[in-house]
C-alpha positions as CSV (number, residue, x, y, z in Angstrom):
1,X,2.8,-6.5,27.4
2,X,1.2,-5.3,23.8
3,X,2.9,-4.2,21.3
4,X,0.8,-1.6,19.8
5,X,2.6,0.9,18.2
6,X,3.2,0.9,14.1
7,X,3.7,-2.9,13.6
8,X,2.5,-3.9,16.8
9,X,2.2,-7.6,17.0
10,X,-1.7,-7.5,17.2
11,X,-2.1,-4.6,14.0
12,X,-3.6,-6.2,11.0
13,X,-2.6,-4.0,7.4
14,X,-5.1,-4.1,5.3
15,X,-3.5,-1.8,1.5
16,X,-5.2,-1.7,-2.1
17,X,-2.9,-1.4,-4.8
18,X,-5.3,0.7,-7.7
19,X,-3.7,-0.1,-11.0
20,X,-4.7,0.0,-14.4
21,X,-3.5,-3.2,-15.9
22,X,-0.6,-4.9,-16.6
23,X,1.7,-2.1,-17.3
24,X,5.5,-2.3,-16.7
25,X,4.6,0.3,-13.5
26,X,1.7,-1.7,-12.0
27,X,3.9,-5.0,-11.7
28,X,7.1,-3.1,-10.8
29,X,4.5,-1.7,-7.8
30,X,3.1,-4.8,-6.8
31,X,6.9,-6.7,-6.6
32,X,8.2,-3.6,-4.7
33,X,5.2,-3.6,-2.1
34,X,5.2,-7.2,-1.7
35,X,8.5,-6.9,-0.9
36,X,8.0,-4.2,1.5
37,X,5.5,-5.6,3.1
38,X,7.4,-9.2,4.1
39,X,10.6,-7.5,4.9
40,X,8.7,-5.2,7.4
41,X,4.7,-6.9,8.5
42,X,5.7,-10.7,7.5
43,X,2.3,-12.4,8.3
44,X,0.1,-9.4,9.3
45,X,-1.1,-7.9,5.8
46,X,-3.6,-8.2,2.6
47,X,-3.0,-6.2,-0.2
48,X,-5.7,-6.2,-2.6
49,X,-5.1,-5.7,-6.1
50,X,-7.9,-3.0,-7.6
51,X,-7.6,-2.7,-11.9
52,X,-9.4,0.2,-13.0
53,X,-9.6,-1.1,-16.4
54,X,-12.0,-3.5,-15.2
55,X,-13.7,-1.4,-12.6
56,X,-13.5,2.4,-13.4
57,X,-16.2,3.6,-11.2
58,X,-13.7,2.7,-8.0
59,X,-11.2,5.3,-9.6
60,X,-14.0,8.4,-8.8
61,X,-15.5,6.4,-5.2
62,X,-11.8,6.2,-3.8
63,X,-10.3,9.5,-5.1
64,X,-7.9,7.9,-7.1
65,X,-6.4,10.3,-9.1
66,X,-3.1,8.6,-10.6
67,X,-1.9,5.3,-10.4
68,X,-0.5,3.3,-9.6
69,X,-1.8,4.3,-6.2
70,X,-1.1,2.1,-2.8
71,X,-4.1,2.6,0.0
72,X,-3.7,2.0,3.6
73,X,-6.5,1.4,4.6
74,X,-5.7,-0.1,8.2
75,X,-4.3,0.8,10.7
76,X,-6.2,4.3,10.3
77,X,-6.3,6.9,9.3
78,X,-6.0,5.8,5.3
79,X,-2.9,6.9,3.6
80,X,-2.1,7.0,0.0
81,X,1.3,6.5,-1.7
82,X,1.1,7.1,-5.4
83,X,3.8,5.6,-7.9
84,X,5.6,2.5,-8.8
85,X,7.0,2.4,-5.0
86,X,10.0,1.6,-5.5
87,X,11.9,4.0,-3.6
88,X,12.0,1.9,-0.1
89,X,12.6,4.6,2.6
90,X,9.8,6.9,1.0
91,X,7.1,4.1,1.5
92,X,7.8,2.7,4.9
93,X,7.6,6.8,5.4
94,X,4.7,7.1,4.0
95,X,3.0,3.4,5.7
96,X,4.0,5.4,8.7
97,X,6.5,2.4,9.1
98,X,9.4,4.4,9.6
99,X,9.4,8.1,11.3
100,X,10.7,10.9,9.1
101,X,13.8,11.5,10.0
């Protein structure tokens, strides 16, 4: 039998992290969903790391309003989590990783 439910064994996670450089928020994002992301899909995501800095145009394309801002982008539908992610519960939440409670 398949797991195919959130996590399922054959879902691939494909998340953009939009940042604008190297601030103090944009690293604290990237460590916190790196580490979300191995505690919880170890081996079944890509996270892509957009700067704005060095392509703006994205920012207007994607809807990015604030950053820094993480982007599911699979499984659908695309979700958006904006902040330095750092509170844990609210992410897997909002990755639909963990039902509200």
């Amino acid at each position: 039998m398949t797991d195919t439910g959130p996590g399922g064994a054959d879902e691939r996670w494909e998340l953009r992290l939009y940042v604008a450089g190297e601030t103090p928020r944009s690293v604290a994002a990237l460590a916190n969903l790196r580490k979300i992301c191995e505690e919880h899909l170890a081996g079944k995501y890509s996270i892509d790391v957009i700067d704005l800095l060095e392509r703006p145009q994205l920012a207007r394309g994607e809807q990015i309003i604030a950053i820094p801002t993480l982007e599911r982008r699979l499984p659908e539908p695309v979700r958006k989590i904006i902040g330095d992610l750092s509170n844990t519960e609210r992410v897997l939440i909002g990755l639909d990783l963990r039902p509200e409670r």
